[in-house]
C-alpha positions, -999 to 999 in steps of 0.1 A, spaced: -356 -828 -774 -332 -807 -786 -362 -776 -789 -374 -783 -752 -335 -777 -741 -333 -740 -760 -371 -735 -746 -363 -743 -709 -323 -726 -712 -340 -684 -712 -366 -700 -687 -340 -714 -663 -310 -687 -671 -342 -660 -661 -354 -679 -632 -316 -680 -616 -317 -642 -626 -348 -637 -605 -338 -656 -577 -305 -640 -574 -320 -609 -572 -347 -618 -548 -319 -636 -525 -298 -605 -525 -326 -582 -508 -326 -608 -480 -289 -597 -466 -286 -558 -465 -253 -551 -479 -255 -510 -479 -271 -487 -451 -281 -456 -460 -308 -429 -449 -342 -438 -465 -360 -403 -471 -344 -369 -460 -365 -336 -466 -348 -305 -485 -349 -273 -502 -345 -265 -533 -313 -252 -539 -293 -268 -512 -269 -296 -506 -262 -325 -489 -239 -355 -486 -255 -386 -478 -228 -415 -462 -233 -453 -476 -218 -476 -455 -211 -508 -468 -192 -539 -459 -157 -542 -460 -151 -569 -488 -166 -543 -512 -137 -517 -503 -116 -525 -536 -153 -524 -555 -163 -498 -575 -187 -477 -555 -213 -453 -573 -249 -430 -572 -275 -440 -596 -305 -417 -605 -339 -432 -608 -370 -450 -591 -367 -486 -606 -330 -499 -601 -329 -516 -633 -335 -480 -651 -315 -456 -629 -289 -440 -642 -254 -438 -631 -246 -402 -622 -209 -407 -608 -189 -435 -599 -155 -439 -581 -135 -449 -607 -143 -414 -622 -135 -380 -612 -148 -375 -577 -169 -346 -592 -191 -339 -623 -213 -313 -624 -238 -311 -600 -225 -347 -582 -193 -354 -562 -185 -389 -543 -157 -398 -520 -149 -436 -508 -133 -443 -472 -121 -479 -475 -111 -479 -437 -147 -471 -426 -161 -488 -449 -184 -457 -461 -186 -438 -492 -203 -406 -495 -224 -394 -523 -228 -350 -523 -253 -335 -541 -255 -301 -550 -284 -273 -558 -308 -292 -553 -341 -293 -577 -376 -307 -574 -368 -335 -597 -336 -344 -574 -359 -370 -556 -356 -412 -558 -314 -424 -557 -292 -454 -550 -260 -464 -536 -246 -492 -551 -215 -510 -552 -204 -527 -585 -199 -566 -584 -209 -596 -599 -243 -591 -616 -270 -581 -594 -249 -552 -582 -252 -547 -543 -277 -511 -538 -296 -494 -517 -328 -471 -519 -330 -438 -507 -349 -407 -513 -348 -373 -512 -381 -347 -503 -370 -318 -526 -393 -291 -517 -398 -252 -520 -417 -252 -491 -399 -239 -460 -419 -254 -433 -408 -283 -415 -373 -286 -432 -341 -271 -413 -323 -237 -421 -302 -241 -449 -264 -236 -425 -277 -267 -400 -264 -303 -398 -288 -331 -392 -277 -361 -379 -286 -396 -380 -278 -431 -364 -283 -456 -386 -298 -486 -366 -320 -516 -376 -337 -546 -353 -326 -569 -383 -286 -582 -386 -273 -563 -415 -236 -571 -424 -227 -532 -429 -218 -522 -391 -241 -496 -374 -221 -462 -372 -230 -428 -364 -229 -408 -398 -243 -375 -407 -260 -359 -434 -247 -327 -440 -266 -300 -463 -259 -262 -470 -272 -242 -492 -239 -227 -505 -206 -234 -521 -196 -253 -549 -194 -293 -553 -160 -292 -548 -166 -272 -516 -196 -290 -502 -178 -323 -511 -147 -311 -493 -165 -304 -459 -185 -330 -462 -156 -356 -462 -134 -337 -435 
């Protein structure tokens, strides 16, 4: 008896795992863009807006197209830049903002997540990197978005922009980005 206890216990601790996970996708707890076309070699802040019992939570970017590989490229409890990567949290709006800059090809599938009890809350989005000119907007304009959805999502709908440029340095693009 005692073997059909330790056989069921990964079964059971996996299945709770699994539906944890699968339960979490059902309530939307960031918003975000979900594809936004560049070029290579520009910037652009992208806004996550999340709900307000995450504001004390440790907010971050993760790098990658399966969430349980990405990697964590900077967080909030870090310094607001690192290399190429800047983030910036504002707890009253309930929005944190993720700038990335020079842009490469390989700058393509990222997540916004907020860090809580296992699974972490996150959110999808993706990025066209291209050196193809056509279609994508001059490097000095600002494209906005409004982030709306027929289904309830507890993150309130908000206008937010994406800001890219194709100059200055993170701390620069992170600074207008935020003002």
């Amino acid at each position: 008896m005692d073997a059909c206890v330790l056989y069921l216990e990964p079964f059971l601790i996996t299945a709770i795992y699994l539906s944890s996970i699968a339960l979490s996708g059902i309530h939307c707890h960031i918003t975000t863009v979900s594809k936004v076309p560049m070029k290579v070699g520009d910037s652009i802040s992208i806004p996550c807006l999340y709900e307000q019992k995450y504001s004390d939570n440790v907010k971050y970017l993760c790098k990658g197209n399966v969430w349980i590989l990405c990697k964590i490229v900077i967080a909030t409890n870090q310094q607001p830049c690192s290399g190429r990567f800047c983030i910036s949290d504002d707890t009253k709006q309930g929005i944190f903002t993720v700038t990335i800059t020079n842009l490469t090809d390989e700058d393509k599938f990222f997540w916004c997540a907020v860090k809580i009890l296992l699974p972490d809350v996150h959110q999808y989005f993706e990025l066209s990197v291209t050196t193809d000119l056509t279609g994508i907007p001059s490097t000095t304009c600002q494209t906005s978005f409004l982030l709306t959805s027929t289904e309830t999502h507890a993150a309130p709908a908000a206008n937010v922009t994406v800001n890219g440029t194709g100059s200055g340095s993170p701390q620069d693009e992170h600074q207008r980005s935020v003002l």
